[in-house]
Backbone as JSON, one array per atom type, in Angstrom:
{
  "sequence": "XXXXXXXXXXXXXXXXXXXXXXXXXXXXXXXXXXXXXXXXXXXXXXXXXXXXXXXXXXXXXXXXXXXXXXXXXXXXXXXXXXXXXXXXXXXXXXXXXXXXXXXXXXXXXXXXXXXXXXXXXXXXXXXXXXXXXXXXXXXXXXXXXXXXXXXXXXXXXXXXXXXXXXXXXXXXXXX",
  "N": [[13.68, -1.79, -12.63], [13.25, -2.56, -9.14], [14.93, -1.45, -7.31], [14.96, 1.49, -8.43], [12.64, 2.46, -8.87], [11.6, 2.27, -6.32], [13.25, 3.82, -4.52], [12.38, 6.87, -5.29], [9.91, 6.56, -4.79], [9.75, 6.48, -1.86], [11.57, 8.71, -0.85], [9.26, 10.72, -2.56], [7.38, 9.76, -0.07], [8.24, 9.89, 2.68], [8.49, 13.01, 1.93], [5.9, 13.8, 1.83], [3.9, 14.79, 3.47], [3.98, 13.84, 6.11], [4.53, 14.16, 8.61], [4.4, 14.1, 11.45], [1.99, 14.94, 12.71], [-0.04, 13.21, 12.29], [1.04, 11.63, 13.73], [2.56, 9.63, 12.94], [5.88, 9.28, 12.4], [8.2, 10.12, 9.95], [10.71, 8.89, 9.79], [10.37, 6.63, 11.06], [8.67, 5.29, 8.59], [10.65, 5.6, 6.03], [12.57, 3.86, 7.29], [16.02, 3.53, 7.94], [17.15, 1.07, 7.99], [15.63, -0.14, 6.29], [16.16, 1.77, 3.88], [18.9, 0.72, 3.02], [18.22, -1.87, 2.85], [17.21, -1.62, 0.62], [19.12, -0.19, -1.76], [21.58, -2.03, -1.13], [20.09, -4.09, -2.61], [19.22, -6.27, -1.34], [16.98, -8.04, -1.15], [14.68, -10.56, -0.28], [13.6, -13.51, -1.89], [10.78, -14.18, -3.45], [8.34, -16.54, -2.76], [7.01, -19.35, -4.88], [3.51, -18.81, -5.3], [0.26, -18.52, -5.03], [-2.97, -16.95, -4.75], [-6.08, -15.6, -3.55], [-6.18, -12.9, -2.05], [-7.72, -10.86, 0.74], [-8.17, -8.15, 2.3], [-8.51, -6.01, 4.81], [-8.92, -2.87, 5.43], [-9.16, 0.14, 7.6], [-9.9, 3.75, 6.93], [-10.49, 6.26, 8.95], [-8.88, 8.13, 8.81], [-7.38, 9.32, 6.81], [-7.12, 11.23, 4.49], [-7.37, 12.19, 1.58], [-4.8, 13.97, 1.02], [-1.54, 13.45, 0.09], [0.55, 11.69, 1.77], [-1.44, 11.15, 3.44], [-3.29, 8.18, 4.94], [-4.44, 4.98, 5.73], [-5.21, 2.09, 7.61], [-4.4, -1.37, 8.0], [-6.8, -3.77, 9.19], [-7.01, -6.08, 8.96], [-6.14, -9.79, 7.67], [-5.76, -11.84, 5.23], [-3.48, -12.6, 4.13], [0.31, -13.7, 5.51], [2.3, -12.3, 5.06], [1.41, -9.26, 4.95], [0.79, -7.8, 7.59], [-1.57, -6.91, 10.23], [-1.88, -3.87, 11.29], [-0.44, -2.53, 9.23], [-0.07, -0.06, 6.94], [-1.47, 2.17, 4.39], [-0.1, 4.31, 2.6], [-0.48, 7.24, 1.17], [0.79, 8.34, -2.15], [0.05, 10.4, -4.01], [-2.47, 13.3, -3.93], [-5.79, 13.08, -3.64], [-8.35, 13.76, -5.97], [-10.41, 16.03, -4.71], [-12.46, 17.66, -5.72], [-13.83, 16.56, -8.08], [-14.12, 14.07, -6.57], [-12.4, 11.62, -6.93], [-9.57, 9.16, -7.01], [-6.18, 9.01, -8.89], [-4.1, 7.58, -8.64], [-0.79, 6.59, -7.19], [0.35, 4.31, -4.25], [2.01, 2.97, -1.1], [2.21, -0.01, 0.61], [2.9, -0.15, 3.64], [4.97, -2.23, 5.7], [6.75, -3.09, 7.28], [9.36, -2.52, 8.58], [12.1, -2.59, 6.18], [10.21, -3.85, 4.87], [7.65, -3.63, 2.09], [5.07, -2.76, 0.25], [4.36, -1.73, -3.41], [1.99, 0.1, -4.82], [-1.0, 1.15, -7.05], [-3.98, 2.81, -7.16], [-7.07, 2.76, -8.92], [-9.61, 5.0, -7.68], [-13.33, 5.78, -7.53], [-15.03, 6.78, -6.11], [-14.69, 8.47, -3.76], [-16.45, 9.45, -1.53], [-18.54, 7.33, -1.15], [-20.36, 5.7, 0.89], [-21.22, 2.51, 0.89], [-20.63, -0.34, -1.54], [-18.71, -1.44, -4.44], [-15.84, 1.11, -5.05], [-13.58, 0.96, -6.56], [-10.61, 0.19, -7.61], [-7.37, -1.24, -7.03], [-3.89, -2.22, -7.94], [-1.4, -3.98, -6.98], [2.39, -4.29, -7.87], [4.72, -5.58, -7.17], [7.4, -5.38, -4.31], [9.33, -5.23, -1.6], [11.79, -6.58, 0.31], [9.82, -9.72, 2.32], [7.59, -8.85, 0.59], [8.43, -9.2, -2.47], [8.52, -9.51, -5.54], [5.66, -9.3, -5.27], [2.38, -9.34, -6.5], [-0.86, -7.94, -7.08], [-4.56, -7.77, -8.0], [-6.95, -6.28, -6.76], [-10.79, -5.65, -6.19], [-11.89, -2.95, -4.88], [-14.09, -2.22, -2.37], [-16.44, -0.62, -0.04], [-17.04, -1.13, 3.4], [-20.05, -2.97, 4.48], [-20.86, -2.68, 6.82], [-19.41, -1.13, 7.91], [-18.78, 2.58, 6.86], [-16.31, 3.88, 6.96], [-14.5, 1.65, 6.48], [-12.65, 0.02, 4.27], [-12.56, -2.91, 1.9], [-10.67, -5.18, 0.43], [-10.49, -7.44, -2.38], [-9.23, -9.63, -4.29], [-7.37, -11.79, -6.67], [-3.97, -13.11, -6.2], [-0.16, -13.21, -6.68], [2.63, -14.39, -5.88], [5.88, -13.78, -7.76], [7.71, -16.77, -9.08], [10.74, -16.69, -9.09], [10.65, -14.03, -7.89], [11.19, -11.66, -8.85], [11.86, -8.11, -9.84], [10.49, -5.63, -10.34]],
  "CA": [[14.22, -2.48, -11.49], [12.5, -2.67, -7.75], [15.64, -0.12, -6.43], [15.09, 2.66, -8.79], [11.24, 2.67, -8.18], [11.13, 2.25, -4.65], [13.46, 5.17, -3.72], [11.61, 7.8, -5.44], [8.42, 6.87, -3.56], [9.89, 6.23, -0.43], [11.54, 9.59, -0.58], [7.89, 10.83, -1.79], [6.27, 9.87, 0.88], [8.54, 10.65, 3.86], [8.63, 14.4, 1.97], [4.88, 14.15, 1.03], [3.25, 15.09, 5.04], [4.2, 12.54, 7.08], [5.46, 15.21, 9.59], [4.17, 13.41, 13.0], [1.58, 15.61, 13.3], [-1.16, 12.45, 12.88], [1.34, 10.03, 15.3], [3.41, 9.05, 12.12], [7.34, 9.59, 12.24], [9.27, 10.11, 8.88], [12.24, 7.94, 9.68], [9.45, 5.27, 10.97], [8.28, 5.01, 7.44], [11.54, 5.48, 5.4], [13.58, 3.74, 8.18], [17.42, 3.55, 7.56], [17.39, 0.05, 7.53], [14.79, -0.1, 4.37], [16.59, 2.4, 2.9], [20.38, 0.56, 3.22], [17.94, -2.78, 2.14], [16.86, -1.49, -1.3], [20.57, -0.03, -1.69], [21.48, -3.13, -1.64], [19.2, -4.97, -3.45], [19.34, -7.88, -1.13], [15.11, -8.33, -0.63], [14.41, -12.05, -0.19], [13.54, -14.16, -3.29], [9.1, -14.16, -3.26], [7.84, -17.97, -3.35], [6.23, -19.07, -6.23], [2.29, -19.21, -4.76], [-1.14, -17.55, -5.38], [-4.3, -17.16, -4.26], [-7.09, -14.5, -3.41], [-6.31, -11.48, -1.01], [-8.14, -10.27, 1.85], [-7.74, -7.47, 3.15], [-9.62, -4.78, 5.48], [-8.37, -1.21, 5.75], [-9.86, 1.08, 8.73], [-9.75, 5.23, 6.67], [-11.48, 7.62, 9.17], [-7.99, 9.83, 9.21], [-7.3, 9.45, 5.56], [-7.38, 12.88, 4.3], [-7.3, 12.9, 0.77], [-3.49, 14.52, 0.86], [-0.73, 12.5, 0.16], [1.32, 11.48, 3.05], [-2.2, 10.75, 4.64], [-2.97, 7.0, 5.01], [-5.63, 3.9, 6.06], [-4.56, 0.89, 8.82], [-4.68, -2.59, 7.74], [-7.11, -4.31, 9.95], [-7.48, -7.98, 8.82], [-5.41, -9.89, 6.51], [-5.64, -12.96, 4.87], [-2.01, -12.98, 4.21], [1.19, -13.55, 6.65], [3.15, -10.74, 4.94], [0.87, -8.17, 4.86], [1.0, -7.53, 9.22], [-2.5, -6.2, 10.67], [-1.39, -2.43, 11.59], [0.07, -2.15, 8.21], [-0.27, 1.11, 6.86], [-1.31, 2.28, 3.51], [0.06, 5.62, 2.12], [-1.15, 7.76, -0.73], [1.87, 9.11, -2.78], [-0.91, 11.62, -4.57], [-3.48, 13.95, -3.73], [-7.08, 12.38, -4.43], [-9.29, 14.99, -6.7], [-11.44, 16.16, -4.11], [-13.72, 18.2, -6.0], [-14.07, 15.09, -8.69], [-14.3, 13.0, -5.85], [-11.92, 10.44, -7.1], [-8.14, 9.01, -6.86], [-5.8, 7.72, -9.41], [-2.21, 7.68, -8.16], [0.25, 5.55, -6.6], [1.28, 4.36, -2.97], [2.94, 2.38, -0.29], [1.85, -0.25, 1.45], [4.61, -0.06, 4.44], [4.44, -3.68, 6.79], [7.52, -2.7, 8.69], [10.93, -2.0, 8.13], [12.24, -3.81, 5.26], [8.99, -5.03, 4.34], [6.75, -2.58, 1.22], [4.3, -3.37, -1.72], [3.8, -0.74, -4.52], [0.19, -0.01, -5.86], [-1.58, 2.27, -7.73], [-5.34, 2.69, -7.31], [-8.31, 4.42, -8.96], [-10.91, 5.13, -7.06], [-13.91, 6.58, -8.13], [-16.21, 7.16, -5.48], [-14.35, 8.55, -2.34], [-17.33, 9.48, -0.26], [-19.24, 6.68, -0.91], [-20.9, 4.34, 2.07], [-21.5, 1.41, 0.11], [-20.26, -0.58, -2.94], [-17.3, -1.23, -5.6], [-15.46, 2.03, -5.4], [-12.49, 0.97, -7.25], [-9.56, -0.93, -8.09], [-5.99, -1.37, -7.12], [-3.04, -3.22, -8.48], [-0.11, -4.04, -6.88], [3.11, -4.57, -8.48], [6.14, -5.63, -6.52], [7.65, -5.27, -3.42], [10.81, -5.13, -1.06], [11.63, -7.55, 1.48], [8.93, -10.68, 1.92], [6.78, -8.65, -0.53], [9.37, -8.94, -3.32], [7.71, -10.06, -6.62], [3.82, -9.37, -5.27], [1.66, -9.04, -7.38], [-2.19, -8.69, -6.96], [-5.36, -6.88, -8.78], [-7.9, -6.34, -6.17], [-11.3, -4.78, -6.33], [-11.88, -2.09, -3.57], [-15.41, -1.72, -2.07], [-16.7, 0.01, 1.03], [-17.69, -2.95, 4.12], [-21.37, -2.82, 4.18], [-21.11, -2.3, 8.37], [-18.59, 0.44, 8.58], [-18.52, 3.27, 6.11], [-14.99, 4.13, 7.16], [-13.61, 0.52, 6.3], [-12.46, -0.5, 2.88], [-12.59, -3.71, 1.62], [-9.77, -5.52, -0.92], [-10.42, -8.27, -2.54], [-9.0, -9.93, -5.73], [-6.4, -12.3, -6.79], [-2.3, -11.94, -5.82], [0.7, -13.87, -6.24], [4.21, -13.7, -5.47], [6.71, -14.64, -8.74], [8.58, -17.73, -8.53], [11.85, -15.99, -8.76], [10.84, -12.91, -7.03], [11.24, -10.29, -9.87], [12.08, -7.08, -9.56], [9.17, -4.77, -11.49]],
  "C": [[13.63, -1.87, -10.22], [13.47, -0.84, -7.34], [15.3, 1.24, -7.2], [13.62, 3.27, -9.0], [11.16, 2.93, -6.7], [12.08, 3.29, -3.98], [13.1, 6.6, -4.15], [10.67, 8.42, -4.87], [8.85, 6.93, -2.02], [10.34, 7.92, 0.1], [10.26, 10.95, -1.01], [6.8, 10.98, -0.94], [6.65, 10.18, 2.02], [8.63, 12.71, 3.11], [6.75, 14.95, 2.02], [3.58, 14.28, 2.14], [3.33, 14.54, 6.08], [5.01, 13.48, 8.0], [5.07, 14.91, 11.16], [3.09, 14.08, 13.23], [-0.2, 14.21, 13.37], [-0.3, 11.33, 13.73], [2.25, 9.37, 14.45], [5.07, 10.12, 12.06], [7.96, 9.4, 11.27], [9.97, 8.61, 9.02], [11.27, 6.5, 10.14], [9.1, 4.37, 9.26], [9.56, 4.71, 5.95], [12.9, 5.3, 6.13], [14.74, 3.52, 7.35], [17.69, 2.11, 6.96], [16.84, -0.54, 5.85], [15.65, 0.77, 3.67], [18.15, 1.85, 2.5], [19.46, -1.01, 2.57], [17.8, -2.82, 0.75], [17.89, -1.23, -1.65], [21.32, -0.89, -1.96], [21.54, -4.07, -2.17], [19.29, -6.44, -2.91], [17.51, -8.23, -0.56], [15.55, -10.07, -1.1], [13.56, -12.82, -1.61], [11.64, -14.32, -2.95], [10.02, -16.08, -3.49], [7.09, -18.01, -4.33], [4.55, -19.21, -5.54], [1.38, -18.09, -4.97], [-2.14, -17.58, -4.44], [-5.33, -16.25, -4.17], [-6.69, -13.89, -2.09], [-7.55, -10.61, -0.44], [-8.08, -9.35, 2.76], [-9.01, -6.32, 3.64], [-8.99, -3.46, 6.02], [-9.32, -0.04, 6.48], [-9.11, 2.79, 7.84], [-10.0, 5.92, 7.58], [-10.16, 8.86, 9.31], [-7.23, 9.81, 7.37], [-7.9, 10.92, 4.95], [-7.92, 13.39, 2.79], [-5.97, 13.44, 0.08], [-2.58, 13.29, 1.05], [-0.29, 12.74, 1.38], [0.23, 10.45, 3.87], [-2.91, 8.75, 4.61], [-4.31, 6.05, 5.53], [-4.84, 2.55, 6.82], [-5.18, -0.18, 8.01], [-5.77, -3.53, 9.08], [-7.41, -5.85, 10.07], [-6.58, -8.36, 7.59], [-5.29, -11.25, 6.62], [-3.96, -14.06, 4.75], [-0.63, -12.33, 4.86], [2.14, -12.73, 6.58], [2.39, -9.5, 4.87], [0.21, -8.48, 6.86], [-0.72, -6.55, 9.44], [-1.46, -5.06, 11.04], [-0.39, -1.59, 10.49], [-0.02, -0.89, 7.76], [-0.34, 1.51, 5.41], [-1.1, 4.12, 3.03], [-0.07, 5.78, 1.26], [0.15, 8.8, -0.83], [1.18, 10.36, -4.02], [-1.93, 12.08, -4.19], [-4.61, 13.18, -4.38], [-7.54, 13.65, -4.87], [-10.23, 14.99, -5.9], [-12.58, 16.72, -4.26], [-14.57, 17.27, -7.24], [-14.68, 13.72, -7.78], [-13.62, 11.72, -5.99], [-9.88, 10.42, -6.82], [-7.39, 8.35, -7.92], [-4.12, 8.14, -9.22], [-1.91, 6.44, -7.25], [0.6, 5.45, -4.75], [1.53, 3.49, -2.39], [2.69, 1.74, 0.34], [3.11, -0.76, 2.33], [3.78, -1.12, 5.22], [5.39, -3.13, 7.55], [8.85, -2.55, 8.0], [11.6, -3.17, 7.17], [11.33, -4.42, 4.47], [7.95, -3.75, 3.9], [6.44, -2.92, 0.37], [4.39, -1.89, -2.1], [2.5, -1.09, -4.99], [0.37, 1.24, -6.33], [-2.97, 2.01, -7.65], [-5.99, 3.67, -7.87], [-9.52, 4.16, -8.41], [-11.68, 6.18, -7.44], [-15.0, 7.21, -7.69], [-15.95, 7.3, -4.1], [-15.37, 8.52, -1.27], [-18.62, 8.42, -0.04], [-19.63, 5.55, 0.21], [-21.41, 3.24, 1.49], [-21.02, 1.07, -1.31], [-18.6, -0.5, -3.01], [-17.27, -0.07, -5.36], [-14.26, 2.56, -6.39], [-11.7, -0.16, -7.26], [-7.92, -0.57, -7.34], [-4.84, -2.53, -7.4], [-1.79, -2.89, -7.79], [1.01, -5.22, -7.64], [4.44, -4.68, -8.02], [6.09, -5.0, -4.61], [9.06, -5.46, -2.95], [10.56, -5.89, 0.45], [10.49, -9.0, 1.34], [8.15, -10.13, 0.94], [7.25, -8.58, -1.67], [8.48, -9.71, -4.36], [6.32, -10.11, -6.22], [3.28, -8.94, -6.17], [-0.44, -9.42, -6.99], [-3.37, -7.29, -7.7], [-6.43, -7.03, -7.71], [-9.23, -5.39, -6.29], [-11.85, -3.98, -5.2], [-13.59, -1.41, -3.26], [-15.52, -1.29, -0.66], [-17.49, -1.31, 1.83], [-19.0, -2.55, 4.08], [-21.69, -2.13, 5.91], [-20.51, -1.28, 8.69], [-18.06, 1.28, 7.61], [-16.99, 3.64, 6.27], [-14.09, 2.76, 6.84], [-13.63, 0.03, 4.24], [-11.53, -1.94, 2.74], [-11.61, -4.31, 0.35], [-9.75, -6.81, -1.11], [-10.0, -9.13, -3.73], [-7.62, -11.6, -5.39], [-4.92, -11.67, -6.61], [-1.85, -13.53, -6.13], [1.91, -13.41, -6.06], [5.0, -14.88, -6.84], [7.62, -15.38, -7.97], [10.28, -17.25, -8.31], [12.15, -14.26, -8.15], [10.88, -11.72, -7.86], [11.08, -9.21, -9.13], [11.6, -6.48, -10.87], [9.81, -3.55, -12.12]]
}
């Protein structure tokens, strides 16, 4: 069930660096209200609808360390908010060079997908580097679902690219 996932990570990721020191505020991220929404359990029912996901994520303060994070800069779709914010709920293997853990994409208060990505080629400037799948959500992202494949933009080594199929279940499921 959605509630007994989503407050693990949420308390995760406000414990997991998110200490203001890059401009991010705890209680911003695991605001009261999200946390009294999942509680709950009143997230909004998904529509039943599909399609292919678009998205463009600006890294250059992405660290590597959980807590640390990548901005949404373009988005195909009207629940996923440009200035979105994606958090890593695990350390990437930095001497491997790769990532395979779980995290958060936070839209705003009330409003969070779950993923998990592996990535396999952090420092790369070009190309497929990986994959991520998301699986649910809280608030409009409630039943998301999408498998995207994650490449580096060809113009700005610091931008990562997501592109795949998504939908949202017709009754909204809770993952």
């Amino acid at each position: 069930m959605m509630n007994r996932i989503a407050f693990p990570l949420l308390a995760a990721l406000a414990a997991s660096g998110c200490s203001g020191r890059d401009g991010t505020n705890p209680s911003d991220i695991a605001a009261p209200g999200l946390a009294a929404s999942v509680a709950r359990g009143d997230e909004r029912a998904g529509s039943s609808r599909s399609g292919t996901l678009h998205l463009k994520k600006e890294c250059s303060v992405y660290t590597g360390l959980a807590g640390s994070y990548c901005t949404i800069t373009s988005s195909n779709l009207s629940e996923i908010l440009v200035g979105s914010r994606e958090f890593a709920l695990k350390d990437a293997d930095l001497v491997a060079n790769t990532l395979d853990g779980d995290g958060v994409l936070y839209v705003r208060d009330g409003q969070l997908a779950l993923n998990h990505c592996t990535i396999f080629n952090l420092t790369a400037t070009s190309g497929r580097i990986g994959t991520c799948r998301f699986s649910g959500g809280i608030g409009q992202l409630r039943g998301f679902h999408a498998n995207v494949v994650v490449s580096i933009d060809k113009d700005d080594p610091n931008v990562a690219d997501f592109d795949g199929p998504y939908s949202f279940s017709k009754d909204g499921d809770r993952d």
